[in-house]
FISE-378670 format. One line per 5 residues: their letters; for each residue x, y, z of C-alpha. Coordinates in steps of 0.2 Angstrom, whole numbers. Layout:
# FISE-378670
a) X,Y,Z | ... .
//
This chain:
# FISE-378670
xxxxx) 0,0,0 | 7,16,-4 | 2,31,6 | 7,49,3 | 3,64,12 .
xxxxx) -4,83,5 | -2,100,14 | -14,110,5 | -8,131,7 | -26,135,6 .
xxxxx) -29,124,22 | -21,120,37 | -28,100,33 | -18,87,28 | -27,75,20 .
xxxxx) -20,57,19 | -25,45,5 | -19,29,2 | -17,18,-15 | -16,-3,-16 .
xxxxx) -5,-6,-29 | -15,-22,-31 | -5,-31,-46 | 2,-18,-55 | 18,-21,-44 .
xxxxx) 19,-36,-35 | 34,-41,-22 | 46,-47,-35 | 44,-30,-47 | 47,-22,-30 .
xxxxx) 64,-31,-25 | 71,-29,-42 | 68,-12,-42 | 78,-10,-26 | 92,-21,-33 .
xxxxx) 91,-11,-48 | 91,8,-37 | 105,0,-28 | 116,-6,-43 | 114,13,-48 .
xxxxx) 120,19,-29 | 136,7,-33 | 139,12,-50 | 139,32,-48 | 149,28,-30 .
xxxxx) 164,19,-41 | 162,28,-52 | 167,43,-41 | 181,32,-33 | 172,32,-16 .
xxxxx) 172,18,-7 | 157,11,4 | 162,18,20 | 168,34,13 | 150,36,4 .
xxxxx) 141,34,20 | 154,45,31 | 148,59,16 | 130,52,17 | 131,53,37 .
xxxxx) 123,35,34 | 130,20,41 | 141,10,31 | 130,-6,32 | 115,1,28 .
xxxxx) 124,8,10 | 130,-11,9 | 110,-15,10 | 105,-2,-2 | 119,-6,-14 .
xxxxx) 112,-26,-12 | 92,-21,-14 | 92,-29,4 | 87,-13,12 | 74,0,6 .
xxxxx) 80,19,7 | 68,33,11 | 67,50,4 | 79,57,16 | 93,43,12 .
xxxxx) 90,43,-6 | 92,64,-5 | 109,60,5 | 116,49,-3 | 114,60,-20 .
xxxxx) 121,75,-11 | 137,64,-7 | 139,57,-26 | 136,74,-32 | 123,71,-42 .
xxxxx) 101,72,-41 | 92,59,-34 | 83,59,-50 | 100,53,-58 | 100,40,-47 .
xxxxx) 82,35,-53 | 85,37,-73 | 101,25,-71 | 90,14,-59 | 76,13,-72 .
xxxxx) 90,9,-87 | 96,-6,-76 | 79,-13,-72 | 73,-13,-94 | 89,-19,-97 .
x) 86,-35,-86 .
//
C-alpha cells in the first residue's frame, strides 16, 4: 500500500490517502527495483572512486545500511535517497533514470 501525504496552502488540513498497488507491482517488481536503485548507488559511487564507507561517512549513513542499499536488501527513504545523492554529487533523480535503465535492461 502506498500512502502519501498533502499539505494543501489553502488549508491547514492534511489529507492522507492511500493507493493498493494491487497487481500492478507485485513483491518481486518491487525487489528488483531495489536491486536495480542500488546497482545505480554502486555504479555512480565507483564511479566517483568512493568507497562504501567513505560514501556513507559523506551520506552521514552507516556504512552497512549503504551495503544494503547497494544489495536491494534494504529500502532507502526520501531522506537517504536525498543523502546519498548530495554525497555522489549528483540528483536523486539521476539515481532514478540510471535505476530505471538497469531494471529494462534485465
Amino acid at each position: 500500500m502506498f500512502i502519501a501525504w498533502f499539505v494543501y496552502p489553502v488549508s491547514v488540513r492534511i489529507i492522507q490517502y492511500s493507493i493498493s498497488w494491487g497487481s500492478l507491482v507485485n513483491e518481486d517488481e518491487v525487489l528488483k527495483m531495489g536491486m536495480a536503485f542500488g546497482r545505480a548507488v554502486k555504479l555512480r559511487r565507483v564511479e566517483l572512486g568512493y568507497n562504501q564507507e567513505g560514501l556513507a561517512d559523506k551520506a552521514e549513513l552507516a556504512r552497512s545500511f549503504v551495503s544494503s542499499i547497494e544489495r536491494g536488501v534494504a529500502k532507502a527513504s526520501i531522506a537517504s535517497v536525498w543523502k546519498l545523492a548530495q554525497a555522489l554529487n549528483c540528483n536523486p533523480s539521476d539515481l532514478w533514470v540510471t535505476a530505471e535503465r538497469l531494471y529494462d535492461s534485465r
